[in-house]
C-alpha positions in Angstrom: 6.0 11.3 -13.8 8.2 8.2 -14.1 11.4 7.0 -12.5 14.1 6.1 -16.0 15.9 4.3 -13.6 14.9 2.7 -10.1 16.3 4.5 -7.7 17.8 0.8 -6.3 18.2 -1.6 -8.2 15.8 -4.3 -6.8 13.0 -1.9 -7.7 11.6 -3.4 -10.9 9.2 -1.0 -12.0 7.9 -2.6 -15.1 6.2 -5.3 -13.2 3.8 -2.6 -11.7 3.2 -0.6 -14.6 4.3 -2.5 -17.4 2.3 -0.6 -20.4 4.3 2.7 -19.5 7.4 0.6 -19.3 6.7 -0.5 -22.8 6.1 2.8 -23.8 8.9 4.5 -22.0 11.7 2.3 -23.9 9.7 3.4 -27.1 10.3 6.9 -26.6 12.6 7.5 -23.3 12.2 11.1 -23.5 10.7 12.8 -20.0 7.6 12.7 -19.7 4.3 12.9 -18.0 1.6 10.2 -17.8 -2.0 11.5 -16.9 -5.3 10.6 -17.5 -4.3 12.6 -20.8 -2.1 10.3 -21.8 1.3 11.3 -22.8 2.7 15.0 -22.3 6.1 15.4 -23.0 7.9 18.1 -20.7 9.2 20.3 -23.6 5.7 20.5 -24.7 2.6 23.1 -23.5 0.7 21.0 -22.4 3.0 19.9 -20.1 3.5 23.5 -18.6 -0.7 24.0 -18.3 -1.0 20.2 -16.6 2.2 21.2 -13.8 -0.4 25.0 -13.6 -3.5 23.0 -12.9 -1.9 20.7 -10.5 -0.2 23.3 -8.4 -3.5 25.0 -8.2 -5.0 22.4 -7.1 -2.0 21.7 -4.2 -2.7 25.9 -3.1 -6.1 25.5 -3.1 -5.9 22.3 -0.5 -3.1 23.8 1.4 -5.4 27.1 1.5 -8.6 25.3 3.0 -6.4 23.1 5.5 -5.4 26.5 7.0 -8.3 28.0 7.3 -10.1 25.4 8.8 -7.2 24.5 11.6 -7.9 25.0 14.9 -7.3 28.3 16.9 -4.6 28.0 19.5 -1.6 26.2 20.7 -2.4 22.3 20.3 -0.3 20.1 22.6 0.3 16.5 22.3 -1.2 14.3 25.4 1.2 12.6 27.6 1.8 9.1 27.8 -0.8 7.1 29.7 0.1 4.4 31.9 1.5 1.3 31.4 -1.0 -1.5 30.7 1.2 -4.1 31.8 1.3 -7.7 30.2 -1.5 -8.7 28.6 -2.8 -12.5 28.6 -1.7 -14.6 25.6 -4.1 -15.1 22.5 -4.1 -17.6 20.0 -3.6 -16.5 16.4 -3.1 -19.8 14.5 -5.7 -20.6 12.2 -6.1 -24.4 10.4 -4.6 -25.8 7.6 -7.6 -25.7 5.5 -7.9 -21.9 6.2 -4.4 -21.3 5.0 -5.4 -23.7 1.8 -8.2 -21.4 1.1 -6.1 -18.3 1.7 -3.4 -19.2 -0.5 -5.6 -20.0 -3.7 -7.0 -16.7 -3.7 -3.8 -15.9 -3.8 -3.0 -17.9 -6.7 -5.8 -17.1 -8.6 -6.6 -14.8 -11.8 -9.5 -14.1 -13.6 -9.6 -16.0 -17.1 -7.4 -14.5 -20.0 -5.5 -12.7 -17.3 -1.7 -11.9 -18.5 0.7 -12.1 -15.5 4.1 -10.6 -16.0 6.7 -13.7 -17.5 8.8 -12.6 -14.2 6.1 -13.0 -11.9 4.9 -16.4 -13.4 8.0 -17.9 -12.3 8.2 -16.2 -9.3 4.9 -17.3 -8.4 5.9 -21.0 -9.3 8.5 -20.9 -6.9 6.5 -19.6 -4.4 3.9 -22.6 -4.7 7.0 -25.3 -4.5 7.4 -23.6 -1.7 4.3 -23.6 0.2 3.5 -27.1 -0.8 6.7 -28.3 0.7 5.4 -26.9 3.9 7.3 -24.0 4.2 6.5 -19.8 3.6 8.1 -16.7 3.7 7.8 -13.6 5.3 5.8 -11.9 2.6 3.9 -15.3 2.1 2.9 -15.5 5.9 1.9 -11.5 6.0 -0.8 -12.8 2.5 -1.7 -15.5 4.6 -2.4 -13.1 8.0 -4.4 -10.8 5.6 -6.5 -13.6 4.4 -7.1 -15.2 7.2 -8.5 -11.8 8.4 -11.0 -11.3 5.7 -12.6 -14.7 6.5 -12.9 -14.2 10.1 -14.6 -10.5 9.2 -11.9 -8.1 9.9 -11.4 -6.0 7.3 -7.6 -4.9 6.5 -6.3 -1.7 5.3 -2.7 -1.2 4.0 -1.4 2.2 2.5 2.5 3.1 1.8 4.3 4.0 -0.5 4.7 1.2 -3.5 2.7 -1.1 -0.9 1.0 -2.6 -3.5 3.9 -4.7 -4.8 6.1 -4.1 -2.0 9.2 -2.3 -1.9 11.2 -5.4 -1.9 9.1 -6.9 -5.0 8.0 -9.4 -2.6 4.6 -8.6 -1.9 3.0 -8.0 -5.5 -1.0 -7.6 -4.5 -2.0 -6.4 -7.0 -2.0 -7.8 -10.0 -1.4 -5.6 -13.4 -2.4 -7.9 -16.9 1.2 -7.6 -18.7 -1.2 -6.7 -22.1 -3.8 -4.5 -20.8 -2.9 -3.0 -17.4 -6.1 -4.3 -16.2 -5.5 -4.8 -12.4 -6.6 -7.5 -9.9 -6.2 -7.0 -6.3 -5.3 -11.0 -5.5 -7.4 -11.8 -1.9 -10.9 -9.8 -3.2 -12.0 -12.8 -3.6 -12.3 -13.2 0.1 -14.0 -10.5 0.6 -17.7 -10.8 2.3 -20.3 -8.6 3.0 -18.8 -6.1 4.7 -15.1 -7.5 4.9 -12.8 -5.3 2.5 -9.4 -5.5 1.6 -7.7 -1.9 0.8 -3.9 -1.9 -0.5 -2.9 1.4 -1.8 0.2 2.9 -3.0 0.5 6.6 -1.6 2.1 9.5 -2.3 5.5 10.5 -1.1 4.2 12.1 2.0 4.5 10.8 5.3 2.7 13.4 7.1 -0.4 13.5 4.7 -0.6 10.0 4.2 -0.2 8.7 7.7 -2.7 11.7 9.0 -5.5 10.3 7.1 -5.0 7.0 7.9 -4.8 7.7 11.9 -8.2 9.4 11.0 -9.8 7.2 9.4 -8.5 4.2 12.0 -11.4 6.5 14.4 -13.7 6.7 11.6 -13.6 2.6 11.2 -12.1 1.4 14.3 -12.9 -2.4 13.5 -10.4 -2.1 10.7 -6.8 -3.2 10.8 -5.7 0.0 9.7 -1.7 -0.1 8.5 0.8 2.4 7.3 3.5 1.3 5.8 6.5 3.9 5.5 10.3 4.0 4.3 13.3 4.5 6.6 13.7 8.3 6.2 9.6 7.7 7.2 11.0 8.2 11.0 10.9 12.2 10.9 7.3 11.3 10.8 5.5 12.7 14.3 5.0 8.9 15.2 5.1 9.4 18.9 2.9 12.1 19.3 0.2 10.4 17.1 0.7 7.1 19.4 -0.1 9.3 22.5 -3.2 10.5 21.1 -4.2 6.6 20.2 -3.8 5.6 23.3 -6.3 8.2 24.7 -8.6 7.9 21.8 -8.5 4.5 20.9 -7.0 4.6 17.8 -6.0 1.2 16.0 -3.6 2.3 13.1 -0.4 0.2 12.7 3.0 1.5 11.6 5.5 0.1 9.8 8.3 1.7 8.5 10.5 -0.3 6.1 14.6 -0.2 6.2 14.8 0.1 2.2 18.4 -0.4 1.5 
């Protein structure tokens, strides 16, 4: 489904998904867009598409059931403090950042960038040759930096792709096509990935697979990025269960207003 209006007003959806923009003001009535294209709600095919998907949701919900542990399951206690921990340096060199920050400004050939974005990004390049960066610019720069040393990063939220804010936009979507570009692939080596994904709304879901697969992959800089209401999310309980087990995965959770 899509939003007709943000729901704040910084929340410029058309620069993610800019073909369904186009084709929303075209015909604004509600409607779904699938990998059948466009089903309008009033329409049949819209009830059988809502059918299938709910079937799909019971059938999960019914194998996560059934395969859940038998008995009470209680969260570990905290373990002790570790105390403080020696300093270690994080800066990298200028010619590091250099590198980071054209892969960052960088599209394949024939490439469309939204008109908004294009200035944005100009700005963004006055800026960083003046000397100075943002917070979203230094976070790029972080994630690059990590790619080339062979740590591969791993973000997931929801709209963490551009960013709530519209500041972090990395991703790429060709204004024309919809073709997408995920920006610092092209630092990406051997086995050094880059993952950015925008989730579902579902804390719990979402921030259970990622504390998963943070033991599956543990030299990953696994990262969760959640909104303010994220804090109902069982947070503390998973960060007990880290600290026994080793997990890795970051959270974040975004004030969004």
């Amino acid at each position: 489904a899509y939003l007709g209006w943000a729901y704040k007003e910084l929340q410029k959806h058309d620069l993610a998904i800019a073909a369904y923009d186009a084709a929303i003001k075209r015909d604004p009535r509600p409607a779904w867009f699938n990998n059948r294209g466009v089903i309008y709600k009033e329409s049949k095919k819209h009830e059988q598409a809502l059918a299938d998907f709910n079937e799909k949701l019971q059938a999960a919900l019914d194998a996560t059931r059934q395969s859940a542990p038998e008995g009470q399951v209680i969260a570990l206690p905290h373990p002790p403090a570790v105390g403080v921990v020696p300093h270690t340096p994080t800066g990298v060199s200028q010619q590091v950042l250099d590198t980071v920050y054209e892969a960052l400004s960088t599209v394949p050939e024939g490439f469309t960038i939204h008109p908004k974005l294009a200035r944005q990004f100009e700005t963004r390049t006055a800026m960083y040759r003046g000397g100075e960066v943002d917070w979203a610019l230094a976070e790029s720069l972080a994630f690059g930096s990590l790619l080339l040393e062979g740590t591969s990063v791993r973000l997931s939220g929801q709209d963490s792709r551009r960013g709530t804010f519209s500041q972090r936009h990395s991703t790429m979507v060709d204004y024309q096509t919809g073709d997408e570009h995920l920006l610092l692939s092209k630092l990406e080596h051997d086995d050094t990935r880059l993952w950015i994904y925008d989730s579902l709304l579902s804390e719990y879901a979402v921030l259970g697979f990622e504390y998963g697969y943070s033991f599956t992959n543990p030299d990953v800089l696994v990262m969760w990025e959640g909104q303010i209401h994220s804090g109902t999310c069982p947070c503390d309980a998973l960060e007990k269960n880290a600290n026994k087990r080793k997990g890795n995965v970051a959270f974040n959770i975004r004030r969004d207003w």
